[in-house]
C-alpha positions in Angstrom: -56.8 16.5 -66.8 -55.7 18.9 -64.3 -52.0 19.5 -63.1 -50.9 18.1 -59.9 -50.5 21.4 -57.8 -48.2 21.9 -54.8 -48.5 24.7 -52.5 -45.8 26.6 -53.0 -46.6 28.4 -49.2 -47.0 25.0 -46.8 -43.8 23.3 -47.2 -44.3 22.1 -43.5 -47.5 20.3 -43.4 -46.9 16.3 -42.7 -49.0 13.8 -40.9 -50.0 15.1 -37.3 -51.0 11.3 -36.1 -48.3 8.3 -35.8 -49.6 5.6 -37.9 -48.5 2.4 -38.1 -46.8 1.5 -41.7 -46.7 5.3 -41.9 -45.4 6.2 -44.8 -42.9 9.3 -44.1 -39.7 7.5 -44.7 -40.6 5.8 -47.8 -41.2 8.7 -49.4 -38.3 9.0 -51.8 -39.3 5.6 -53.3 -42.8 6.5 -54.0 -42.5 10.2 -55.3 -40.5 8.2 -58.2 -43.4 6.3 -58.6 -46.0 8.6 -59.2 -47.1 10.3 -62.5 -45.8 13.9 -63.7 -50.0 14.7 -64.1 -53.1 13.6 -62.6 -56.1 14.3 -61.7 -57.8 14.2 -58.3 -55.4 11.9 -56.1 -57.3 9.4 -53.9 -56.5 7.6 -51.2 -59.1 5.0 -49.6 -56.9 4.1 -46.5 -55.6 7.8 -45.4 -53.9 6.6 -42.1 -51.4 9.3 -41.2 -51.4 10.7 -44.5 -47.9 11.2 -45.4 -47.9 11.1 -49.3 -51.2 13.1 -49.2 -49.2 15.8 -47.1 -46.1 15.6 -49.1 -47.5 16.2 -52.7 -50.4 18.6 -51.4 -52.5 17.9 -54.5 -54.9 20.5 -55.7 -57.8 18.3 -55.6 -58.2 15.1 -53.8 -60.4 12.5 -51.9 -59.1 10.9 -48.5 -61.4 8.1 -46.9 -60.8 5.4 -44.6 -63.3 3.0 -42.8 -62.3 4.1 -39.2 -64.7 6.8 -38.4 -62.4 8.4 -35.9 -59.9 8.8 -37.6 -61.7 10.5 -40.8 -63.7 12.6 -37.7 -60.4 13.6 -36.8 -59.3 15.0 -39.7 -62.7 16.6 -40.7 -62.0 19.0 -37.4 -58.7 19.5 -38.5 -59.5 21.0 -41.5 -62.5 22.6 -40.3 -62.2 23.4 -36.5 -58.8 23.8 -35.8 -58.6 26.6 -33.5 -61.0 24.8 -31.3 -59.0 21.4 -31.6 -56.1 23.7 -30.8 -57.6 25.0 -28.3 -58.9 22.0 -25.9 -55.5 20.1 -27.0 -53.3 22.5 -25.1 -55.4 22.2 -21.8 -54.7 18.3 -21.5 -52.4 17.5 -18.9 -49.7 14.8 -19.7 -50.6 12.1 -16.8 -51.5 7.7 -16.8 -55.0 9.0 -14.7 -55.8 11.2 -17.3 -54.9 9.2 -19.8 -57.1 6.5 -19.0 -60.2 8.9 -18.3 -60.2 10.4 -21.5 -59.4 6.0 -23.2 -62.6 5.5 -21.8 -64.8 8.0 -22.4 -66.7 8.6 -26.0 -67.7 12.0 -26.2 -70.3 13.2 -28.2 -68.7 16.7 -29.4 -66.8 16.2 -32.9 -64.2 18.8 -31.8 -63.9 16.6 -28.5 -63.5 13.4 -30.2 -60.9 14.3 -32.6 -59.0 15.8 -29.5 -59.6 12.4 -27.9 -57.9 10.9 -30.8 -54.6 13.3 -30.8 -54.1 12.9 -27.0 -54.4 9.0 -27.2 -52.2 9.0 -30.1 -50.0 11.2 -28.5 -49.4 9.3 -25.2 -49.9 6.0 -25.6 -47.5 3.1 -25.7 -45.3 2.5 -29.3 -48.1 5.7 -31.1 -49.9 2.4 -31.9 -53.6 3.2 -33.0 -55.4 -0.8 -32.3 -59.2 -1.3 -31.1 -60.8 -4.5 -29.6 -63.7 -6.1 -31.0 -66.1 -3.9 -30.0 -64.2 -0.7 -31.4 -62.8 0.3 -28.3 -59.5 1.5 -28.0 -57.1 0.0 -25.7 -53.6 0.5 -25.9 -52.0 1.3 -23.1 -50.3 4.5 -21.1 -47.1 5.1 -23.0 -44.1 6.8 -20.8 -42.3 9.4 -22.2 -40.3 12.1 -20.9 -42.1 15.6 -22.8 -44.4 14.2 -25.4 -45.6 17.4 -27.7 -49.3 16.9 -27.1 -50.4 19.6 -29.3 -48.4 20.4 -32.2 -50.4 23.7 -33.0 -48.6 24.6 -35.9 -48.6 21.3 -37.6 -52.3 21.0 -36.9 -53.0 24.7 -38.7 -50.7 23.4 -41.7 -52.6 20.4 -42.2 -55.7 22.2 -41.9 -54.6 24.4 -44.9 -53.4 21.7 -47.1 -56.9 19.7 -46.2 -59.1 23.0 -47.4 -59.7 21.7 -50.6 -60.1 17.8 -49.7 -63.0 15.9 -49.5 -63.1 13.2 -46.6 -65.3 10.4 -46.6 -66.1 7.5 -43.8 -65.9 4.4 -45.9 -64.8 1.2 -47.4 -62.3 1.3 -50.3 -64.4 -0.8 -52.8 -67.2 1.7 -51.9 -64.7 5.1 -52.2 -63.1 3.5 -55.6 -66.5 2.2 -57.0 -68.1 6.1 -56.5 -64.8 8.2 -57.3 -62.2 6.7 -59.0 -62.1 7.6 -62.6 -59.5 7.2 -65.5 -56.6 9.9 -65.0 -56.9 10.4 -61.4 -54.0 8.7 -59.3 -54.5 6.1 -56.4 -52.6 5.1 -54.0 -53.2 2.1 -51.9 -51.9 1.5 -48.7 -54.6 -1.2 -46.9 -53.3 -3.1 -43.6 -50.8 -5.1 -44.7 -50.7 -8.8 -45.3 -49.1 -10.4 -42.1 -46.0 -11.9 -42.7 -45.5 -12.9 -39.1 -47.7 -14.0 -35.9 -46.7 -11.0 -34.5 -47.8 -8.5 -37.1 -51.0 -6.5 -35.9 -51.6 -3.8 -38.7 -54.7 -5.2 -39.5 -56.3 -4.3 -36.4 -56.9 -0.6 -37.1 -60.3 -0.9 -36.6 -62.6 -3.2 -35.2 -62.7 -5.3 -38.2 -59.9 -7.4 -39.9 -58.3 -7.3 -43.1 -58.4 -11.1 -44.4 -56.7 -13.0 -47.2 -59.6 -13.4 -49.7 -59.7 -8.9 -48.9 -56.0 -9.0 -50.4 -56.8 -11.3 -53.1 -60.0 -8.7 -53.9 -58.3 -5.5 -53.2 -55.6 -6.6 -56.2 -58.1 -7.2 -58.6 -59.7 -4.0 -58.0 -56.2 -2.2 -58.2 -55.4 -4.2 -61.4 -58.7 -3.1 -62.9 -58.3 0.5 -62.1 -55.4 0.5 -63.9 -56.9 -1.1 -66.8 -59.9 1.6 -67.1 -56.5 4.3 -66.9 -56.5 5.0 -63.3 -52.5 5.5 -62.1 -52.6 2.9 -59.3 -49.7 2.5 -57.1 -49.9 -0.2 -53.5 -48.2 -0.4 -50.5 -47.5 -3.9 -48.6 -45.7 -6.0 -47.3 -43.4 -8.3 -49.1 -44.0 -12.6 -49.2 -44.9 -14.7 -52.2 -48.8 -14.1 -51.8 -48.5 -10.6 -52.3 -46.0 -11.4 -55.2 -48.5 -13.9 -56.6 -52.0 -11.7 -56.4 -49.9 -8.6 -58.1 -48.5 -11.0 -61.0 -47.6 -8.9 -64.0 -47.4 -6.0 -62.3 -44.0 -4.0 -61.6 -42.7 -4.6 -58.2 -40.2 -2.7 -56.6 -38.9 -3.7 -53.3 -38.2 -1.0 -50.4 -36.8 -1.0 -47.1 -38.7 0.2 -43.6 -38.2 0.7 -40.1 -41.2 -0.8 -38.3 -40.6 0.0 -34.3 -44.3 -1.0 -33.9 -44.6 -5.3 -33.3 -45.2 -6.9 -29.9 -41.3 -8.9 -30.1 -39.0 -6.1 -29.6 -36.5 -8.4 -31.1 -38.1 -8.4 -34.0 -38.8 -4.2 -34.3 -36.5 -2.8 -37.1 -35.8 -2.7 -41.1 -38.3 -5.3 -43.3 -38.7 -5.8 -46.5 -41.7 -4.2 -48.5 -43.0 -3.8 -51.6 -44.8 -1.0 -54.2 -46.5 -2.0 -56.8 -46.5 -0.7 -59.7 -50.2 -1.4 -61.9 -48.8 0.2 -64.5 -51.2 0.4 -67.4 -50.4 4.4 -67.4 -51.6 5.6 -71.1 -49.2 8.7 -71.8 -52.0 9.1 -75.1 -54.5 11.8 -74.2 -56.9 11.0 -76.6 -57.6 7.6 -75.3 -57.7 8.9 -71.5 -60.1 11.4 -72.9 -61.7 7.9 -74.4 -62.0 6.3 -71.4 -63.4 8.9 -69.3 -66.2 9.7 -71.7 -67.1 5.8 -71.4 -66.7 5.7 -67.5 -69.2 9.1 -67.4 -71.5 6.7 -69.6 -71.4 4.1 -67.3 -71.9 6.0 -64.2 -74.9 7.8 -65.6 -76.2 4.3 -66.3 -75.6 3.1 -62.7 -77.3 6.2 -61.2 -80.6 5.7 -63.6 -80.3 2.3 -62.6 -80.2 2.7 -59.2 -77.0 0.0 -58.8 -74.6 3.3 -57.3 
C-alpha cells in the first residue's frame, strides 16, 4: 500500500469553485476521520474539492457526473495559463453575465472559463441546472468579486498533476476503481431534510431516495471488501436508518445556500464512519489479490 503523501511545497491550494455543501469548514472533523495510510484516495462526487485539496494525496481519482464541472477541472490541471488567461479579460457586468449563461461554447479552455465566471458572479455561488442541463441561476451583486484567482488556479493545477478525472456515475467510478486499501470518501447531494433544500439539483438529474438507500449499500460493501469508506450527509432518521451499524458522528455546518433566508445558517450533519478498516496487512494483501481475481474475471467476461 502506498503512503498518503502531502506536498510539502503547495500549502495553499483549496477549492477554486463555491460548492454547495462544500466541505472547507468541516475539515477538522473529517481529517480525524481518515486513515494514517492509503492507497489512491477517490472521490466519485468531487464538487469543490476541499478534502481532495487539503490532504493532496499522491495518487488519486476525482469523478463526478456533471460534465462541466470535471471539464473544468481537466483545464485546470492541464491548461491553466490559457484559463488564466481568458479569465482575466471578463468584465464584471449583469449583460455580460447573461451572454456568457447562455452561450455553450465549444472550446474546452472556453467552457471551463464559462464555468469560473458563472460561479463567480452569480447569486448565493450556487451551481443548479434546469431540466435540460441549462444553467440558470441568476446575476449575483457584489461589490469586487475576484473573478480570477490566478494563483489559486495554478496551485490547484499542481496538486491535480497527478490526478485522474473521470466524467461519471459513482456506481460506475467505484465498480472500475475502488479496490481494498484505497480510501473513499462520499459526499453525494444530500438527502433533503426540508422542501427548501435544493442540493440535489447539481445536475440535470436528481438524487432520489431508493439512490440513498443504494449508495449505502455500496459504501457498506466497500468497506467490507477493505476499502476506508467515509460519507457526508445530512442528518434525519433515513440516513440514520440506511447507515445502521455504522459509526455516526454528528457535525455542525453553515449552509448560506437555501431559497428561505430564515432558514440559511448552522444544521446538523452527519459522517459516517463504515468502519470495517483492517489494521492486518496480510489480509488487505488477501483481499486485493481476490479483488485482482475478480476483475480479471469481469474483463474476460466482458461484464466491466
Amino acid at each position: 500500500m502506498v503512503k498518503m503523501a502531502i506536498s510539502q511545497t503547495i500549502r495553499s491550494a483549496s477549492p477554486f469553485l463555491k460548492w454547495a455543501g462544500g466541505k472547507t469548514q468541516l475539515l477538522p472533523a473529517l481529517l480525524k476521520n481518515i486513515p494514517a495510510h492509503f492507497g489512491t484516495y477517490i472521490e466519485p462526487f468531487v464538487g469543490g474539492g476541499a478534502l481532495f485539496f487539503e490532504l493532496q494525496p499522491a495518487k488519486a481519482i476525482l469523478a463526478d457526473s456533471n460534465s462541466e464541472l470535471i471539464n473544468c477541472y481537466t483545464v485546470v490541471r492541464d491548461n491553466v495559463e490559457d484559463l488564466i488567461g481568458i479569465l482575466s479579460a471578463y468584465p464584471y457586468s449583469g449583460e455580460f453575465y447573461y451572454k456568457l449563461r447562455a452561450e455553450v461554447p465549444g472550446d474546452v479552455v472556453l467552457r471551463a472559463a464559462r464555468i469560473i465566471y458563472l460561479n463567480r458572479t452569480c447569486y448565493n455561488g450556487l451551481y443548479r441546472v434546469n431540466k435540460r442541463g441549462q444553467f440558470n441561476v441568476p446575476f449575483g451583486r457584489y461589490k469586487n468579486p475576484i473573478i480570477c484567482d490566478a494563483e489559486r488556479l495554478r496551485a490547484a493545477s499542481y496538486t491535480l498533476k497527478n490526478t485522474e478525472l473521470f466524467c461519471a456515475d459513482y456506481q460506475e467510478t467505484l465498480r472500475n476503481f475502488a479496490k481494498p486499501g484505497d480510501f473513499v470518501y462520499i459526499d453525494p447531494p444530500y438527502h433533503p431534510v426540508s422542501k427548501y433544500s435544493d442540493f440535489k439539483r447539481y445536475t440535470s438529474e436528481f438524487f432520489y431516495i431508493d439512490d440513498q438507500r443504494m449508495l449505502a449499500r455500496t459504501a457498506i460493501e466497500l468497506a467490507g471488501q477493505g476499502c476506508f469508506v467515509l460519507v457526508s450527509n445530512s442528518y434525519c432518521d433515513f440516513i440514520l436508518d440506511v447507515y445502521e451499524g455504522c459509526k455516526i458522528i454528528e457535525v455542525s455546518a453553515k449552509r448560506n445556500i437555501n431559497k428561505d433566508p430564515n432558514k440559511r445558517g448552522g444544521v446538523k450533519e452527519v459522517l459516517v464512519v463504515c468502519k470495517q478498516y483492517h489494521s492486518n496487512q496480510q489480509r488487505l494483501s488477501r483481499q486485493l489479490a481476490l479483488w485482482e481475481v475478480s476483475r480479471e474475471s469481469s474483463l474476460l467476461s466482458g461484464t466491466l
